[in-house]
C-alpha positions in Angstrom: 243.1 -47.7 -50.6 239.2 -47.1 -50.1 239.5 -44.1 -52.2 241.5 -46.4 -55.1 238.6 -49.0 -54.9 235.6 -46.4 -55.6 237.6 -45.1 -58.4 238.4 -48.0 -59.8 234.4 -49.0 -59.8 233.5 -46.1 -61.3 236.0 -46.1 -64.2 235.9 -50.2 -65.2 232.0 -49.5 -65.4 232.4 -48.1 -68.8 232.9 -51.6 -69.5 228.9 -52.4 -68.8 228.1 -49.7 -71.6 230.3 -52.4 -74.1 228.6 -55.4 -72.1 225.0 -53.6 -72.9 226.1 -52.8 -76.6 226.5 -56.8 -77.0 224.0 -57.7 -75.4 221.0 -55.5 -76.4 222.6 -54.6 -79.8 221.3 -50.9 -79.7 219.4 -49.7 -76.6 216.6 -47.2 -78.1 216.8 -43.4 -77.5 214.4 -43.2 -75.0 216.2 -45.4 -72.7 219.6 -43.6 -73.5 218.0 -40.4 -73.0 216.3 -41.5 -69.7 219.6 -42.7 -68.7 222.4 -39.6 -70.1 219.8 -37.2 -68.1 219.7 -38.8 -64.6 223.5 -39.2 -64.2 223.4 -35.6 -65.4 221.2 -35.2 -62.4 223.3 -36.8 -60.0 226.3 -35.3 -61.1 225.0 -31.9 -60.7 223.3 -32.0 -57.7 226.1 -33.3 -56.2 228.8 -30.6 -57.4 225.8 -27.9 -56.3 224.6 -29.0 -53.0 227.5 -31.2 -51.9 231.0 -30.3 -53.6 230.7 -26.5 -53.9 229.6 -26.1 -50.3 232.2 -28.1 -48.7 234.9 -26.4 -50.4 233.7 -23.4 -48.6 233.6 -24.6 -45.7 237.0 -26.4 -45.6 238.9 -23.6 -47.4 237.3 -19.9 -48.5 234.8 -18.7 -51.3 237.7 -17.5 -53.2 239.3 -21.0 -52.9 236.1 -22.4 -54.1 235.3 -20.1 -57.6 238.9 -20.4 -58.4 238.6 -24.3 -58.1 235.5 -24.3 -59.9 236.9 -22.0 -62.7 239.8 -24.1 -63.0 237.9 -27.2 -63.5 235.1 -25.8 -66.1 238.6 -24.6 -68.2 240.6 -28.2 -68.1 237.6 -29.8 -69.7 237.5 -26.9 -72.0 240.5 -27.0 -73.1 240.3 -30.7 -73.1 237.4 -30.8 -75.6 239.6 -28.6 -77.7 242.5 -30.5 -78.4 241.9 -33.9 -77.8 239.4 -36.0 -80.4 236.4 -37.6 -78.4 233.4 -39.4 -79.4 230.0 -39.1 -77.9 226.3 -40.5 -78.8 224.0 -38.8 -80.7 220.2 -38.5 -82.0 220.9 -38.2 -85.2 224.0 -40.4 -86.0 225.1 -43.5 -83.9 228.1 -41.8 -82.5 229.3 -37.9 -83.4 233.1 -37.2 -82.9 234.9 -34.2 -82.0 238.3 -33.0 -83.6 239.3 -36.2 -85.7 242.0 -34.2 -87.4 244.1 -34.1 -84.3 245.0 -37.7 -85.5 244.3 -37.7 -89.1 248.0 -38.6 -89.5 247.4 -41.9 -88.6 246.3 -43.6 -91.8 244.9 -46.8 -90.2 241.3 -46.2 -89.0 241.3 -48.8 -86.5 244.6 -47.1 -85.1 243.2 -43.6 -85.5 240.0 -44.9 -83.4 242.1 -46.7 -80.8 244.1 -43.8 -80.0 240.9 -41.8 -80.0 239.6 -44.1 -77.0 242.7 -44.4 -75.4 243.7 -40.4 -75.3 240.2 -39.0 -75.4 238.2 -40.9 -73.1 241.4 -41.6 -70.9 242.3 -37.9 -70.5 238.5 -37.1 -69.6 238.4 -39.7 -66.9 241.6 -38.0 -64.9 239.4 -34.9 -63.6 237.1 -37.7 -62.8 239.2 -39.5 -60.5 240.5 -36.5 -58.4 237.0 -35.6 -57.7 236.6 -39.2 -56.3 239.7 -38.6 -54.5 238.9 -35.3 -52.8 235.5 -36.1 -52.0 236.8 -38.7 -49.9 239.1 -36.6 -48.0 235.7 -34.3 -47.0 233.8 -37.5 -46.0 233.5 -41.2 -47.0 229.8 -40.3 -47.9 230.5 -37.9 -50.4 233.4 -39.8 -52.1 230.8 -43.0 -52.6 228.4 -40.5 -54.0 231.0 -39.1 -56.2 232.0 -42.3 -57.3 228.2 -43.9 -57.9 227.8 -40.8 -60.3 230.6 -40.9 -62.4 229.5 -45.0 -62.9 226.5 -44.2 -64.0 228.1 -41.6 -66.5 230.5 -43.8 -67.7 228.0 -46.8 -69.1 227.1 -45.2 -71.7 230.3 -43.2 -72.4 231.0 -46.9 -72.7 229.0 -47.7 -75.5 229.7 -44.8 -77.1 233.3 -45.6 -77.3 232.2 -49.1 -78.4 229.7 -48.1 -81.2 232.0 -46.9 -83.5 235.1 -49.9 -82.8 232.2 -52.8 -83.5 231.0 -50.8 -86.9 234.8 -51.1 -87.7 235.5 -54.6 -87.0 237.7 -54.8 -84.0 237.4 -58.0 -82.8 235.4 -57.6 -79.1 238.7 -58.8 -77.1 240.6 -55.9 -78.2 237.4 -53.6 -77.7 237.0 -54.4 -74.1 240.5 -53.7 -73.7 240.8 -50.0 -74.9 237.4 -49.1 -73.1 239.2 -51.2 -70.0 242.4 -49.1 -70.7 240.6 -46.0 -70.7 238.3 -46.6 -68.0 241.2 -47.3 -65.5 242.4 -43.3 -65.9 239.9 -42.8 -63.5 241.9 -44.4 -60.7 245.1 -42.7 -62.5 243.9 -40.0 -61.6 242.9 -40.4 -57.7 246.5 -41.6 -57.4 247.7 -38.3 -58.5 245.3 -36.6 -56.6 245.9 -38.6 -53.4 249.8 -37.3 -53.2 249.1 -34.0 -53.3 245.2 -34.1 -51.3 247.2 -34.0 -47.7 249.1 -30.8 -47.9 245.8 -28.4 -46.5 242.6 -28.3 -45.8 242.9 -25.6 -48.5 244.4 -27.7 -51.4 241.3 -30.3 -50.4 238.8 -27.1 -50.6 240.4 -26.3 -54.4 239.9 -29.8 -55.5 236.4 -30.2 -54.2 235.9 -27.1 -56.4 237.9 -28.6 -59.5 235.9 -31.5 -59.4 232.3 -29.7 -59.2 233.7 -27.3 -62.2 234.3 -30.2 -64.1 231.4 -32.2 -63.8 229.1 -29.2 -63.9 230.8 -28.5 -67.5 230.1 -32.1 -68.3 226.8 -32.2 -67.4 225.9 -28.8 -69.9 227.9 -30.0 -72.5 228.0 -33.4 -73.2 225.0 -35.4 -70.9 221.9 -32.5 -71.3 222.8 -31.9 -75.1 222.6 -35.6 -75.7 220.3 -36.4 -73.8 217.6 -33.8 -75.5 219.0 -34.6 -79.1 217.7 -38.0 -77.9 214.3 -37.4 -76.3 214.1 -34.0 -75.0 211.0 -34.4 -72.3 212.6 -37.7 -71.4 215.9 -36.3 -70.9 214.4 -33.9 -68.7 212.7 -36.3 -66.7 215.8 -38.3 -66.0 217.6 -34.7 -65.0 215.0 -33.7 -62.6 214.8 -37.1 -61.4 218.7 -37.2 -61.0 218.6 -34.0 -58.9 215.5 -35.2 -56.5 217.6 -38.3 -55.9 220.8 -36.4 -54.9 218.8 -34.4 -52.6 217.3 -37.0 -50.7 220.5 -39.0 -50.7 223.4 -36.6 -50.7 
């Protein structure tokens, strides 16, 4: 249940990125870049100095790269096939394979499914990495879970950007971020019946979850973030990774 609660913080937080985007209309660069950087931080010191090693020690080094290679190739793979949108310097919001659902003639449709599949399916790996980092210790799993929140506000107001500029009314926009947001629990669920068969199959999903935030972090929050503001963004980064030490 614990492990359900975190998870289901961290994912209804993209729902403060749609709360900012209404609020503060459009937060500058700087602050975005500030922001995309530290979480970026976070998120890798914590799959470095906190996931990585405690798959080793629970299972084996092999255990460990093969989780970590495993996790680096879902997101690949997802950021192959599935259309997601992210923020950008240059435009409001950039998106990534559109054509998958060019089929669907109405744009507010094609956009809906966008959120719902692209974020949603992203959020998953997210959620077993709550999972299985409260399996190693309640510690880790809160710090897992305080990272991907802070990740997921402004993934949040990217996903809202672009549903605002098309008119969706702000009830149904809260809704598919919501929607999309609540994969992340989703996905400790599935992770939760399978986390209590070995200390191994814990050690492997430590690693997953490190592999897939560490290929999060280098391709979607440090590319952002220095499209934005590049010595900002790498103020927030190093600040991000001074933080997990002292806290992690």
């Amino acid at each position: 249940m614990e492990a359900l609660l975190y998870s289901f913080f961290a994912g209804t937080s993209t729902v403060l990125g749609v709360v900012a985007l209404f609020i503060i209309k459009k937060p500058g660069n700087k602050l975005l870049s500030t922001l995309l950087g530290f979480a970026g931080g976070i998120m890798m010191a914590i799959s470095l100095f906190e996931l990585i090693p405690e798959a080793i020690a629970l299972g084996s080094m092999t255990s460990a790269v093969v989780g970590v290679v495993l996790g680096a190739a879902m997101m690949l793979l997802l950021d192959t096939i599935v259309p997601h949108s992210h923020m950008s310097g240059k435009e409001d919001v950039s998106v990534e394979n559109p054509e998958k659902f060019k089929e669907l003639e109405n744009p507010m449709k094609r956009m809906g499914y966008l959120i719902l599949f692209g974020i949603a399916l992203h959020n998953i790996p997210e959620g077993l990495a709550i999972g299985a980092g409260l399996e190693a210790s309640a510690k880790l799993g809160l710090s897992i879970a305080i990272a991907i929140a802070l990740h997921n506000i402004p993934e949040g107001l990217a996903i809202a950007g672009p549903l605002k500029a098309g008119g969706v009314p702000i009830g149904k926009i809260f809704l598919f971020v919501l929607i999309a947001g609540l994969m992340t629990p989703v996905g400790t669920a599935i992770g939760m019946a399978f986390l209590a068969i070995s200390p191994v199959f814990i050690s492997g999903s430590l690693a997953f979850a490190a592999g897939a935030m560490i290929y999060i972090v280098n391709d979607e929050l440090v590319p952002q973030a220095n499209d934005m503001h590049n010595h900002l963004a790498n103020v927030g980064l190093i600040l991000g990774i001074l933080v997990g030490l002292a806290i992690f």
